[in-house]
VEXMIDREN-447443 format. One line per 8 residues: number of its first residue (from 0); for each residue x, y, z of C-alpha. Coordinates in Angstrom, 1 decimal. Example, Ala and Ser with C-alpha at 12.3 -4.5 7.8 and 13.67 -1.06 7.14 Angstrom:
0 = 12.3/-4.5/7.8; 13.7/-1.1/7.1
***
This chain:
0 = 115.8/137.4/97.5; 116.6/133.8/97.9; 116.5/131.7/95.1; 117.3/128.1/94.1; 117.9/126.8/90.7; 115.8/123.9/90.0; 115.9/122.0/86.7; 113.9/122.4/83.9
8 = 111.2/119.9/83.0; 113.5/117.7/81.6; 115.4/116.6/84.8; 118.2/115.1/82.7; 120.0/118.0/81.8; 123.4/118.1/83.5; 123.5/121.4/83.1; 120.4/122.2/85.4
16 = 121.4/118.5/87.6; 124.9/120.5/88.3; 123.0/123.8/89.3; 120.8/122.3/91.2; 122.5/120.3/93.5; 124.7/123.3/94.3; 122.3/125.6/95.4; 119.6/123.7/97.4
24 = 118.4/125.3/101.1; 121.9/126.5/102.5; 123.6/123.4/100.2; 122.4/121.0/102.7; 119.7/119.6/100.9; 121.2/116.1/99.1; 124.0/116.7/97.0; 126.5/119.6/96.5
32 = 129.0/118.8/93.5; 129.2/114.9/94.0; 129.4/114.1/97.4; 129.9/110.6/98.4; 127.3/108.2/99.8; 128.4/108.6/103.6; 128.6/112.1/103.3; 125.0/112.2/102.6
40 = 124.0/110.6/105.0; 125.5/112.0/107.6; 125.1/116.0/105.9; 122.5/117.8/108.3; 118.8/117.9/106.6; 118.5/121.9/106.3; 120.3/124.5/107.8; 118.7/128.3/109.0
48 = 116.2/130.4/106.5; 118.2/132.7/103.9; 119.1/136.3/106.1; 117.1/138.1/103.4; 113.6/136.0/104.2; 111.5/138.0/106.2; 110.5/136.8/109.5; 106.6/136.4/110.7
56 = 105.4/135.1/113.9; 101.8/133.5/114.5; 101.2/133.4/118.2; 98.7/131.4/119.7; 95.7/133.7/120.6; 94.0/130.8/123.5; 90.8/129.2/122.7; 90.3/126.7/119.8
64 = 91.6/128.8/116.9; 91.5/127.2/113.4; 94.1/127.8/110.3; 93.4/131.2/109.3; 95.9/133.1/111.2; 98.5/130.3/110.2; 97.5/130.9/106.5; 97.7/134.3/106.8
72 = 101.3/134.1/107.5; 102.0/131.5/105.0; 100.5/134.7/102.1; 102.8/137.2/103.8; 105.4/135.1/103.1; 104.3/134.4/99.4; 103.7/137.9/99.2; 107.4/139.1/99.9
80 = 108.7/136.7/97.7; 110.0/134.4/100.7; 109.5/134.0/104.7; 110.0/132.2/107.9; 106.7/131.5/109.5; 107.0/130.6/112.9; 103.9/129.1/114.7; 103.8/129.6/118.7
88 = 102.5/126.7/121.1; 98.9/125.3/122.0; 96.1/123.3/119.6; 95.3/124.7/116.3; 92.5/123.5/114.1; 92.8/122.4/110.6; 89.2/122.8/109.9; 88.0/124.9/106.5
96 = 90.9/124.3/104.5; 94.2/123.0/104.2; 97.5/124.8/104.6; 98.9/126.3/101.8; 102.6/126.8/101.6; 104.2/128.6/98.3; 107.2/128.6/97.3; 110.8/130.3/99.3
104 = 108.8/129.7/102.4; 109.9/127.3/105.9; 107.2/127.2/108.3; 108.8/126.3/111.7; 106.2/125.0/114.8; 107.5/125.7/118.1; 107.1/123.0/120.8; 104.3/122.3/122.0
112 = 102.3/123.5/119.0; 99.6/121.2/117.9; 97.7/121.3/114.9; 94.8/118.8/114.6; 92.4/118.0/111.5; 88.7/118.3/112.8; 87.3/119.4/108.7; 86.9/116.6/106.4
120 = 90.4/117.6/104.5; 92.3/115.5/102.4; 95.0/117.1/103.1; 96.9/119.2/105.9; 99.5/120.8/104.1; 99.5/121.1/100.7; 102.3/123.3/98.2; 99.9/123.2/95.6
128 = 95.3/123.6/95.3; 93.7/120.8/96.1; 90.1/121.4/94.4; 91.2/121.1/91.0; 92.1/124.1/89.7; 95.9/123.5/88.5; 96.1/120.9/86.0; 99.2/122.3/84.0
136 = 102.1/122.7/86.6; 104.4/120.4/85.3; 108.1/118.9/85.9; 109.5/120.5/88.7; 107.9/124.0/88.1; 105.5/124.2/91.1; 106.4/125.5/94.2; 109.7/124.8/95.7
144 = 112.8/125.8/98.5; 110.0/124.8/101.3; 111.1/124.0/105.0; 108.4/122.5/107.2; 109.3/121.2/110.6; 108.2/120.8/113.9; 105.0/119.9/116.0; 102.6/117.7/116.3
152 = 99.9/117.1/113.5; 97.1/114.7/114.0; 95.4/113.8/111.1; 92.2/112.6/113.5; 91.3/110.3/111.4; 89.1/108.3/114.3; 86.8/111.4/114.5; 86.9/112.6/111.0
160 = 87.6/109.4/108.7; 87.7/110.7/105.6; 90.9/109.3/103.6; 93.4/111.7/102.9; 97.6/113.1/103.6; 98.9/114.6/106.5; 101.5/116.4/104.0; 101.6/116.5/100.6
168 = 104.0/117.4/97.8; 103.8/117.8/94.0; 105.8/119.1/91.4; 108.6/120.8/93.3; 112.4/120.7/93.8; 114.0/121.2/97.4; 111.4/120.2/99.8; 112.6/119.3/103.8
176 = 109.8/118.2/105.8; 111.7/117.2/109.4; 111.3/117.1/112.9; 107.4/116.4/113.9; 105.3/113.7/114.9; 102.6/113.0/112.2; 99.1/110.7/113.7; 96.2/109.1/112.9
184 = 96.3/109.2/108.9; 93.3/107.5/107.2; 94.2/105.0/104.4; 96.4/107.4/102.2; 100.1/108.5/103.7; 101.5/110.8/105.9; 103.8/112.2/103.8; 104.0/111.9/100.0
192 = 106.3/113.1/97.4; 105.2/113.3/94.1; 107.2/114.5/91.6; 110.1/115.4/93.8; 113.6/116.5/92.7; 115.8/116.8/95.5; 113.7/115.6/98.8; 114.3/115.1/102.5
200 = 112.3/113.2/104.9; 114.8/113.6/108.9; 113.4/112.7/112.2; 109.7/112.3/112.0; 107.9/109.7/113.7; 104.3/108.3/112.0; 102.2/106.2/114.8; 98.8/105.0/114.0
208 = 97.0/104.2/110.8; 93.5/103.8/109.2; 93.8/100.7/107.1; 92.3/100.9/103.8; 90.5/98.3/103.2; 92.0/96.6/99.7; 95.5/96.6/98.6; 96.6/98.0/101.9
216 = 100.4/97.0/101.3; 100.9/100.4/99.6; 99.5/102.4/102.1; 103.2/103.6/103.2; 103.5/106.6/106.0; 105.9/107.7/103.7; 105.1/107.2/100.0; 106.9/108.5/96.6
224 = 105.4/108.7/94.0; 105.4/110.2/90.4; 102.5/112.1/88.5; 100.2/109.6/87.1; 97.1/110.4/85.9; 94.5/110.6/89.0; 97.6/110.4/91.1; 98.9/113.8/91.3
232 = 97.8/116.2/94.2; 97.6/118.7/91.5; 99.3/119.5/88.1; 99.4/117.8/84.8; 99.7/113.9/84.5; 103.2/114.1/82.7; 104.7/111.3/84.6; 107.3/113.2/86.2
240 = 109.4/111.0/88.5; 110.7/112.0/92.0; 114.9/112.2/92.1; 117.1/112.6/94.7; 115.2/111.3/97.8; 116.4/111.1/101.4; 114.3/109.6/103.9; 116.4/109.4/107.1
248 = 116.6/108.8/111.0; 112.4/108.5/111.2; 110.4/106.3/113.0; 107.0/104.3/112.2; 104.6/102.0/114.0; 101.1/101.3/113.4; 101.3/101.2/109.6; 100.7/98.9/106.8
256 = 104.0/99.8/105.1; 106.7/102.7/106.6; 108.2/104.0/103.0; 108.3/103.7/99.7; 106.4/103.7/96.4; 104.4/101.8/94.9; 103.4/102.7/90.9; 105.5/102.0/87.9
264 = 105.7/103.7/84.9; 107.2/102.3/81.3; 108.5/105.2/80.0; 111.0/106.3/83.3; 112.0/105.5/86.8; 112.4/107.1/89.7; 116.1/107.4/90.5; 118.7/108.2/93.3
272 = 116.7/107.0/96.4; 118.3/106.8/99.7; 116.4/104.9/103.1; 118.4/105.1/105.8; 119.0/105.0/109.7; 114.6/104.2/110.3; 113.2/102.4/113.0; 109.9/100.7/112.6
280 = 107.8/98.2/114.5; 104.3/96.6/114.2; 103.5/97.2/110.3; 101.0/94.8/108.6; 102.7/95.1/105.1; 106.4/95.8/104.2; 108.9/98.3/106.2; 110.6/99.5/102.8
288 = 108.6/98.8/99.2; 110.5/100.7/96.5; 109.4/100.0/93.0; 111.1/101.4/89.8; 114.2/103.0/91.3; 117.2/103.2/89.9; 120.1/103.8/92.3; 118.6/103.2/95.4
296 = 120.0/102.6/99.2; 118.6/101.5/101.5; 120.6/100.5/104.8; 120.9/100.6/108.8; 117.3/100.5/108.9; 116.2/98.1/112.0; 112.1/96.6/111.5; 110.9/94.5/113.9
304 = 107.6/92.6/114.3; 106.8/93.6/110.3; 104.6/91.9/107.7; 108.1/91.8/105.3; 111.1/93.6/105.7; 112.4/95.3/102.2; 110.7/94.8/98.9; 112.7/95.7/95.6
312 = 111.2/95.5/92.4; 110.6/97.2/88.8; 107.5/98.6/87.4; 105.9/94.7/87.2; 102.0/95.5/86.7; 100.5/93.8/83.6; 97.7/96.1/83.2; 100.2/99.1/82.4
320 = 102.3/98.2/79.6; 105.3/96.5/79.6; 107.8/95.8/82.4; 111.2/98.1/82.8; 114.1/97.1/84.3; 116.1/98.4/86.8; 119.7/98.9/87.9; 122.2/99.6/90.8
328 = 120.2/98.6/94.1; 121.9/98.3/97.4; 120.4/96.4/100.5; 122.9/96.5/103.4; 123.5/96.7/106.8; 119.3/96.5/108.0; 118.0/94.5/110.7; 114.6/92.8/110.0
336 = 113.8/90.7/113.2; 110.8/88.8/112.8; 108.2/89.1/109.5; 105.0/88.0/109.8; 103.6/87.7/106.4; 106.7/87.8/104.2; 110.5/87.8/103.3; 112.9/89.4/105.7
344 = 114.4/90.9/102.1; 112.9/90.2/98.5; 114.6/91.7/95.6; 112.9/90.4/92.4; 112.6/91.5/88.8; 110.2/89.9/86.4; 110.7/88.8/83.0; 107.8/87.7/80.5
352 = 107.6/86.7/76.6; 104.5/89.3/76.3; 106.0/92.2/78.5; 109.5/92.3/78.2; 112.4/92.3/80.1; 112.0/94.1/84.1; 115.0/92.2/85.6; 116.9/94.1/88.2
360 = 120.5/94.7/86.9; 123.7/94.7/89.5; 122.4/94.7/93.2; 123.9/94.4/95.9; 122.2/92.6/99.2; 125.0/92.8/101.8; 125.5/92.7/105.1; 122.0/92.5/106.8
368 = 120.7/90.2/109.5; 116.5/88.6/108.9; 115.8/86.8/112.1; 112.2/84.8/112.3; 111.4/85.5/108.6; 107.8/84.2/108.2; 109.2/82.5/104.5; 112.6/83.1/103.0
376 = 115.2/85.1/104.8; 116.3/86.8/101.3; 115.3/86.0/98.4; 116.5/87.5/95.0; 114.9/86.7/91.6; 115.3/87.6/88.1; 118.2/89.7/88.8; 121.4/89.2/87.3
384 = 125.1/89.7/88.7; 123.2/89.8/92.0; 126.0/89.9/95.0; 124.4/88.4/98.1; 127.0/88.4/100.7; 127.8/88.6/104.6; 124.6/88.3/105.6; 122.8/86.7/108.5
392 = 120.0/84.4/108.1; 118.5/83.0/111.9; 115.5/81.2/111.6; 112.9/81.1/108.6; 109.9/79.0/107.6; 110.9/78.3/104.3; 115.6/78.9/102.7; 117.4/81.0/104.4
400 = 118.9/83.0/100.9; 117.4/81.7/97.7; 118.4/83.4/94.3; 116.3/82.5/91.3; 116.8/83.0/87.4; 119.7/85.3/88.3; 122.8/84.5/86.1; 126.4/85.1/87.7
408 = 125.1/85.8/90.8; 127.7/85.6/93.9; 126.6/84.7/97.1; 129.2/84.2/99.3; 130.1/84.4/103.3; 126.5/84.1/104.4; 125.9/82.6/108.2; 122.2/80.9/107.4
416 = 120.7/78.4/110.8; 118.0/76.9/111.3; 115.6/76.7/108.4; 112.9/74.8/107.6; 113.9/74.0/104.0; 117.1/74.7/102.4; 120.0/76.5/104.1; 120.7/78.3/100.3
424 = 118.7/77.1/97.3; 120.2/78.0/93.7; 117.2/78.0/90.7; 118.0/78.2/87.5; 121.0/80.7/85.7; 124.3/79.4/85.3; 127.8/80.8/86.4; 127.0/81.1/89.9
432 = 129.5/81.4/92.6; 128.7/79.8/95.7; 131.4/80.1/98.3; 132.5/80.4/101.9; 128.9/80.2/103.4; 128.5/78.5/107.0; 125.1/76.6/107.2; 124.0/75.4/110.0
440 = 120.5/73.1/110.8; 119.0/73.3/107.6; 115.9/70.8/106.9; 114.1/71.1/110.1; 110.8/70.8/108.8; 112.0/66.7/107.2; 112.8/68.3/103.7; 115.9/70.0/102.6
448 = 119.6/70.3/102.1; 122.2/72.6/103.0; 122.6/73.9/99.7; 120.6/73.0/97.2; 120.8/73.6/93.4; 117.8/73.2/90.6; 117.7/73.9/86.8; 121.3/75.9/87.6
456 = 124.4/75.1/85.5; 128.1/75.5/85.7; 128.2/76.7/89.3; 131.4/77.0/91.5; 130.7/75.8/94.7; 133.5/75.4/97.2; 134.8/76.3/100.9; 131.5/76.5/102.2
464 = 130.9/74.6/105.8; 127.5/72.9/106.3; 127.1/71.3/109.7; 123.7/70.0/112.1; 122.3/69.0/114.9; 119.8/66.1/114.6; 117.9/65.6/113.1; 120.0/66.2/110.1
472 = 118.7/66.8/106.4; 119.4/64.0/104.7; 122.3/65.6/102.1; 124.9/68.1/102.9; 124.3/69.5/99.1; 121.9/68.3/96.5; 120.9/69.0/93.2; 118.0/68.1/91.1
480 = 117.9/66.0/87.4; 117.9/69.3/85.6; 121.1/70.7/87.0; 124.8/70.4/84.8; 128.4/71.2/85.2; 128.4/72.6/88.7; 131.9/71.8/90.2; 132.3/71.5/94.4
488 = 135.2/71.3/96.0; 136.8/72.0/99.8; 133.3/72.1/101.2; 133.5/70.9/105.2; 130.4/69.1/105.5; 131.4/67.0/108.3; 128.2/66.8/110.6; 126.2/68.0/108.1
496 = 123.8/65.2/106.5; 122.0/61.7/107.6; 122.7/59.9/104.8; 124.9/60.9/101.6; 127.2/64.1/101.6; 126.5/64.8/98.3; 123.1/63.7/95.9; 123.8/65.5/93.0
504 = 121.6/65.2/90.3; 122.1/66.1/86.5; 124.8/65.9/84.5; 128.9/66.7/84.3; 129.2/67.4/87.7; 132.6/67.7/89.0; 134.8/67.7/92.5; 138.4/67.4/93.2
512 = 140.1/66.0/95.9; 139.5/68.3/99.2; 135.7/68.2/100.2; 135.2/67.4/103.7; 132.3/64.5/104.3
***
């Protein structure tokens, strides 16, 4: 029999993080002794069943047949101790109850094979009871080493509207779900992980979406989440977080947000995320909305026609406890054309005297072009040491990068044009480096400044190049009364202002010889 090690309930052991990432489905689940960001990306999602799984085929009998025969198989498996299910062509109806999957199992559907919601579920698929009965599985101890893949299943939520998941996962290590076309959700998710050590999400596509009707921006097709209380599919509340997450190569339209999740916890965070290679078009709310990751990636994603593009943030909410902070968060190489309700990228920590500190520690946003962003192109805020770098800015409605209350942050060879306020606006902090931007066309809405600086101190500003068409802001760089000590020098702004080069504010400014005006 084929087994995986999983860890115990406390995920932090190295010991059982070691085993663990050795021995997932055929070592091609994430991980596999310390392998390298680009060679998880680009390691295939799950390779064949174990040889010692036991095979058992459910072929389609004609007619209108519901879920039993499909369940049926799904026990055999459980009953040997571990199975391939493999699920023949035509429409099957998820009508008395959901699937049932247990542990050591991967159902395959074959092509062509439909299966389509017509009972008031709240679920499809399921590893775990959905009527209450298990509320003591904790950690990772539920049922794990699970394959499912292939097929169409339509949630049907336009005849049978009752909220609910197309697929959903709780307490488990080594899950793949990859390679089907999920429709029609009503107001929950497609797919959610909760409490997840070691996850994949390949190739799936998620069209079409019931909005709920408040607080629709977490409604992601793809959600993560941990086990809060009245959150878990099943299992005890103990807060486990979900680890390890891949969600790669997928495509989403139709949906308020694509991935992500969206509760915070005080006590622990979510950690080793990765978001990579999606395509999504036409969401209302956010393309990726991670909160209280730490270690997360997201990159080469391309959005277009979104409410925002990529939300960061830490576990912020007031009403449950106080704030925690996060660290190592990487934002690069994503496309975000055109937001319609929010920032092409927004990564922002919070800080408060009552709640403590939930600042995001050491990101990096690099790399990424935000064309048409409905306010700031990115915008990064109470997040120290932040690196904001290479990007491209083309068009926003309010700065093309802002960075706010984030000490020592770098931002640095950034191509920003045509904004409606400031090309790059600096609030607050002190140490910044500011260097080797291009700006072009800042102001266009009358008010505005290449680069601006307010309530920031001891800044190093030089070789950046701010030019215009007309009509031109009226300063190439400005500051306001409560700036200090930032110094500027070698900046071409030639082209760049109406009336003054420079209206710097504040006190103990400094340049040297070699600006360009």
């Amino acid at each position: 029999m084929w087994r995986s090690n999983r860890p115990s309930s406390d995920p932090t052991d190295s010991q059982h993080l070691h085993r663990s990432r050795r021995s997932l489905i055929g070592g091609a689940l994430i991980g596999g002794g310390g392998l390298a960001a680009g060679a998880l990306l680009s390691a295939p999602p799950a390779v064949a069943a174990p040889p010692s799984w036991k095979r058992f085929g459910v072929e389609h009998p004609g007619g209108e047949p519901d879920e039993t025969q499909i369940q049926r198989a799904l026990d055999a498996a459980r009953d040997a101790d571990g199975g391939h299910v493999n699920v023949g062509p035509g429409v099957w109806r998820i009508h008395n109850q959901h699937l049932r999957i247990y542990a050591n199992t991967r159902l395959t559907l074959a092509p062509g094979t439909v299966l389509l919601r017509t009972g008031a579920l709240t679920a499809m698929l399921s590893n775990g009871p959905r009527d209450g009965s298990d509320t003591t599985t904790e950690g990772y101890d539920g049922p794990g080493n699970i394959i499912v893949e292939g097929g169409v299943w339509d949630f049907n939520a336009r005849e049978v509207p009752r909220p609910g998941w197309g697929l959903v996962f709780g307490h488990a290590a080594n899950i793949v779900v990859q390679n089907m076309e999920i429709l029609d959700v009503s107001e929950w998710h497609a797919i959610e992980y909760n409490a997840i050590f070691n996850g994949v999400i390949d190739s799936c596509t998620t069209v079409g979406s019931i909005e709920r009707p408040s607080a629709a921006w977490n409604q992601e097709a793809v959600s993560i989440d941990l086990a809060w209380p009245g959150l878990q599919p099943f299992g005890a509340a103990d807060y486990t977080q979900s680890k390890m997450i891949r969600i790669t190569n997928n495509y989403c339209s139709g949906w308020p947000t694509f991935a992500g999740d969206h509760s915070g916890y005080t006590g622990s965070s979510h950690e080793q995320f990765i978001i990579a290679n999606n395509t999504m078009e036409d969401l209302s709310y956010w393309g990726v909305s991670i909160r209280n990751v730490n270690g997360a990636v997201i990159t080469g994603n391309t959005m277009h026609n979104v409410g925002g593009g990529i939300w960061v943030r830490p576990h912020d909410d007031p009403n449950y406890d106080n704030h925690r902070a996060n660290n190592g968060i990487v934002v690069a190489d994503n496309v975000v054309d055109t937001t319609t309700r929010d920032e092409g990228i927004r990564v922002r920590g919070i800080v408060s005297d009552d709640l403590g500190d939930g600042r995001i520690y050491g990101s990096s946003v690099t790399g990424n072009v935000v064309r048409n962003a409905e306010l700031t192109g990115i915008v990064v805020r109470w997040a120290p040491e932040a690196q904001v770098s290479n990007n491209t800015v083309l068009g926003s409605k309010r700065h093309g990068v802002e960075v706010l209350d984030s000490p020592a942050s770098v931002v640095s060879a950034n191509y920003v044009r045509d904004l409606h306020q400031h090309g790059i606006a600096v609030t607050g902090g002190d140490g910044h480096q500011v260097s080797g931007n291009s700006i072009a066309n800042a102001g266009r809405s009358g008010t505005g400044a290449g680069i601006h600086f307010a309530r920031a101190t001891t800044a190093n500003v030089q070789g950046n190049k701010i030019t215009s068409v007309s009509p031109r802001p009226a300063h190439a760089i400005s500051s306001d009364a409560d700036a200090a000590d930032l110094f500027y020098t070698n900046n071409d702004v030639r082209g760049g202002y109406a009336d003054t080069p420079f209206d710097l504010n504040g006190d103990g400014h400094t340049d040297t010889p070699g600006n360009l005006t």
